[in-house]
C-alpha positions as CSV (number, residue, x, y, z in Angstrom):
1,X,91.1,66.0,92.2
2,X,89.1,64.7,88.7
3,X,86.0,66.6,90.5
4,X,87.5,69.8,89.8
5,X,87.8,69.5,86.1
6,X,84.2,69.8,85.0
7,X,84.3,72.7,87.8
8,X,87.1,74.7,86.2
9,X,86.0,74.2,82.4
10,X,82.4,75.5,83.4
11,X,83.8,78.6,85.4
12,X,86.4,79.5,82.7
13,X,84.5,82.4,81.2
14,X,83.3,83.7,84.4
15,X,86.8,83.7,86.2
16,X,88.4,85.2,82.9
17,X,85.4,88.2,82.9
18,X,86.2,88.8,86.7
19,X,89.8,89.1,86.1
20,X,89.8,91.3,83.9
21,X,87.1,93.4,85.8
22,X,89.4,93.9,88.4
23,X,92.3,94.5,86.2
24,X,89.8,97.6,84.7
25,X,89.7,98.9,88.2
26,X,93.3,98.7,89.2
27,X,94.4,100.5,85.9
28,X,92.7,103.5,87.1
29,X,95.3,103.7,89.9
30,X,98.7,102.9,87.9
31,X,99.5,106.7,87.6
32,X,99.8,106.7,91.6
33,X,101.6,103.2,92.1
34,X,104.4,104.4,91.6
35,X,108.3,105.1,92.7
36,X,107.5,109.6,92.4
37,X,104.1,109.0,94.3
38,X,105.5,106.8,97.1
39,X,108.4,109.8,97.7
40,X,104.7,112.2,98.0
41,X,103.8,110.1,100.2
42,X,107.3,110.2,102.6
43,X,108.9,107.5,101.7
44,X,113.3,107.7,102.4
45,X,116.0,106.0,99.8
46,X,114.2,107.5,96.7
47,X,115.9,110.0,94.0
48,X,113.4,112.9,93.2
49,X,114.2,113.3,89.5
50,X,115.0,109.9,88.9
51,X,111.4,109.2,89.8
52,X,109.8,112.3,88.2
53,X,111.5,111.4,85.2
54,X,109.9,108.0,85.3
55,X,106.5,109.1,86.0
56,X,106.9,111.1,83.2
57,X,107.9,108.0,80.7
58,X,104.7,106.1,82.4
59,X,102.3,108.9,81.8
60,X,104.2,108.7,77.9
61,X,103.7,105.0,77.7
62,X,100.2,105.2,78.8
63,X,98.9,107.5,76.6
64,X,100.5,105.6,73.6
65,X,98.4,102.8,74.5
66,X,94.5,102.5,72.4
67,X,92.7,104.9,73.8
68,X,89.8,103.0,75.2
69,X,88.7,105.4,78.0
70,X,90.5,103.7,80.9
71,X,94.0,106.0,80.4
72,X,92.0,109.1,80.5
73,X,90.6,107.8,83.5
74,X,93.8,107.4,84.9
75,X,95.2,110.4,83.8
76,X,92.3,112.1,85.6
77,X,92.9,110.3,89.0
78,X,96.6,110.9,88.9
79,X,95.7,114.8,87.8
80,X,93.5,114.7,91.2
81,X,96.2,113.4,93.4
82,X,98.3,116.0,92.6
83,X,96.2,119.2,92.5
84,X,96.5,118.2,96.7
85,X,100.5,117.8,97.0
86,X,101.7,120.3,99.3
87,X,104.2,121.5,101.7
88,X,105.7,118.1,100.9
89,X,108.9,119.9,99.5
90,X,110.0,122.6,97.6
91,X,111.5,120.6,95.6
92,X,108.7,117.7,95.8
93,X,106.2,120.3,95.0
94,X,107.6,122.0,92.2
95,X,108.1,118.5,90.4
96,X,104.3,117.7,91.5
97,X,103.6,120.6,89.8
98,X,105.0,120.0,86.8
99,X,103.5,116.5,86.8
100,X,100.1,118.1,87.2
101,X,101.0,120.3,84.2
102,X,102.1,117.4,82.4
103,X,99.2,115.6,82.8
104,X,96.8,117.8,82.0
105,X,98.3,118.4,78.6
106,X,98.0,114.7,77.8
107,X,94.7,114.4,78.7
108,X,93.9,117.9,76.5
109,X,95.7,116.1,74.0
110,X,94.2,112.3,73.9
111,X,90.8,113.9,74.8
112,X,91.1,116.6,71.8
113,X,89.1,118.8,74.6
114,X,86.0,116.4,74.6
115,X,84.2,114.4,76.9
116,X,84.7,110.9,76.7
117,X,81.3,108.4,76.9
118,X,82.4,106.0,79.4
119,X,78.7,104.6,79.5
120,X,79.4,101.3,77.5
121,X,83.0,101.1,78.9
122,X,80.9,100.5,82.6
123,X,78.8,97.8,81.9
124,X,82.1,95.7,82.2
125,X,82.3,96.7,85.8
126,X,81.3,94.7,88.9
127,X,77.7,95.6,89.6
128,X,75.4,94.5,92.3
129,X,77.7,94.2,94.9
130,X,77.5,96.2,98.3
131,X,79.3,96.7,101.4
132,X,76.5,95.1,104.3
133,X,78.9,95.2,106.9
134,X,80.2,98.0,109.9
135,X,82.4,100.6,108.3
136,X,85.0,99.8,111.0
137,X,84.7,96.1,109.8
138,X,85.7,97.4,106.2
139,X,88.5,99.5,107.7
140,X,90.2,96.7,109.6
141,X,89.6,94.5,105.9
142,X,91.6,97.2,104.1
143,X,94.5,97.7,106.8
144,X,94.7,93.8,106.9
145,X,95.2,93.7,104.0
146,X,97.6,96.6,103.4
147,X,99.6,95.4,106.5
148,X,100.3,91.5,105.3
149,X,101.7,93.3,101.8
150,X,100.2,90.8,99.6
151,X,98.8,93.4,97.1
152,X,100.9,94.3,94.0
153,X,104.3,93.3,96.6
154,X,103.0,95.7,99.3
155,X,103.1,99.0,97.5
156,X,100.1,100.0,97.3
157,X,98.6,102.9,100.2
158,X,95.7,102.6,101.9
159,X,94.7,105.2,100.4
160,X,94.6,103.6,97.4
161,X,93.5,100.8,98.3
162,X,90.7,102.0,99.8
163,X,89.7,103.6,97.1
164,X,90.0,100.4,95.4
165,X,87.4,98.8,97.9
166,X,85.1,101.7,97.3
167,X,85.2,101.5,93.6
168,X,83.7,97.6,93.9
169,X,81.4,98.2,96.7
170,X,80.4,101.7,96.4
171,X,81.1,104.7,99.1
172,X,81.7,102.6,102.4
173,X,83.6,105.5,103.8
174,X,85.7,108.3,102.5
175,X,89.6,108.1,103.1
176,X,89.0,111.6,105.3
177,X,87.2,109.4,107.6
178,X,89.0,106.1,107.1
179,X,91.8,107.0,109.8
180,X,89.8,108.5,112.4
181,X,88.1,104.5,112.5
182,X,91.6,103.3,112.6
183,X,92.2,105.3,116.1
184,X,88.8,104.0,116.7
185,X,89.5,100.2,116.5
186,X,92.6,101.4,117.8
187,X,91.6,102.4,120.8
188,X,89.3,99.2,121.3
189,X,89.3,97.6,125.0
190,X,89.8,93.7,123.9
191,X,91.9,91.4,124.0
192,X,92.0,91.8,120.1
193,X,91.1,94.4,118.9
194,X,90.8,93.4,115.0
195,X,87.5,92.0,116.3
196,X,86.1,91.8,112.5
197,X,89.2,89.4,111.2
198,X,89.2,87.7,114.3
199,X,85.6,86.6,113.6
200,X,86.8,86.0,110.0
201,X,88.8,83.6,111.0
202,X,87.3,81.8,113.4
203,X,84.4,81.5,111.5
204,X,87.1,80.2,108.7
205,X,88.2,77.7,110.6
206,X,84.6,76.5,111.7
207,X,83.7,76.4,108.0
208,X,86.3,73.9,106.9
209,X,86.0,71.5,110.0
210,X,82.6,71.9,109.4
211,X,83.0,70.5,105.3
212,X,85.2,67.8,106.9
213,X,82.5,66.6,108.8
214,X,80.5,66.5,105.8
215,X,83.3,65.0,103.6
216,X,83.6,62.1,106.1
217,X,80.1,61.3,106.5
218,X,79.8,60.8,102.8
219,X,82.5,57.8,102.9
């Protein structure tokens, strides 16, 4: 594998800026990815203040951090998810309530009641980059993915992941839609009905028999 040296020095900068682009977008979520928002979101086997206690330590250790922008962000998305808890609980939704309150303190406080200029802060996100496929072919990308649990160990929604997806490639579809084309591909009369990661791999496979071909007809 000498080939890939050269290939791997010349792409270090670029790899290292797109890492680091995506770890920007997943820090807006890390409020919601989280033991008190997966018990929102009905998950069994989880103690309620154990987990409100440790959102609280995260949402401390967060805003301890430089403030940069990206925590108020965060704070902000987290504040959104929970202005929309209810009839979880009662006791669920009183501690999302106090979570909200919490939140909205911290950001009063790192904010100091003003806006923050995100403007240079966005020139370090992906740009350029749009969804040119069917909406259901982006839904059954986002469920396949969330299905085969291979993003941070499977706990992560769809929700959020969509969101996510949405955040790199702009507003492919809103989560208020995004199950209604589930049922859709759902409900699908073929013999698979994923028919968009079907063709993705197929057209996989074709793509690396076709570079063997090539590979062997340059011995």
């Amino acid at each position: 594998m000498v080939f890939a040296l050269p290939l791997i020095v010349m792409c270090t900068q670029q790899t290292s800026l797109s890492i680091k682009q995506k770890r920007i977008v997943m820090d807006y979520f890390i409020l919601t990815d989280n033991s008190f928002f997966r018990l929102i979101r009905g998950e069994a086997g989880i103690d309620l203040q154990s987990a409100y206690q440790d959102f609280v330590v995260q949402v401390i250790n967060l805003c301890k951090q430089a403030d940069d922008g990206y925590k108020t962000m965060a704070l902000t998305y987290a504040e959104t998810e929970l202005q929309f808890v209810s009839g979880v609980s009662e006791d669920i939704d009183l501690c999302a309530k106090k979570a909200l309150a919490f939140v909205q303190k911290m950001i009063c406080l790192i904010t100091d009641n003003k806006q923050i200029d995100f403007s240079a802060n966005e020139h370090n996100m992906p740009t350029g980059m749009q969804w040119t496929g069917k909406k259901t072919d982006f839904v059954e990308l986002v469920y396949g993915l969330q299905t085969m649990g291979v993003i941070n160990d499977g706990n992560v929604s769809v929700r959020d992941l969509l969101g996510f997806f949405n955040q790199i490639f702009g507003e492919v579809i809103p989560f208020e839609q995004c199950y209604g084309a589930y049922q859709a591909i759902k409900r699908r009369k073929l013999t698979v009905r994923a028919a968009f990661l079907e063709s993705m791999l197929n057209g996989l496979h074709n793509r690396m028999k076709e570079d063997d071909r090539k590979e062997q007809a340059r011995r």
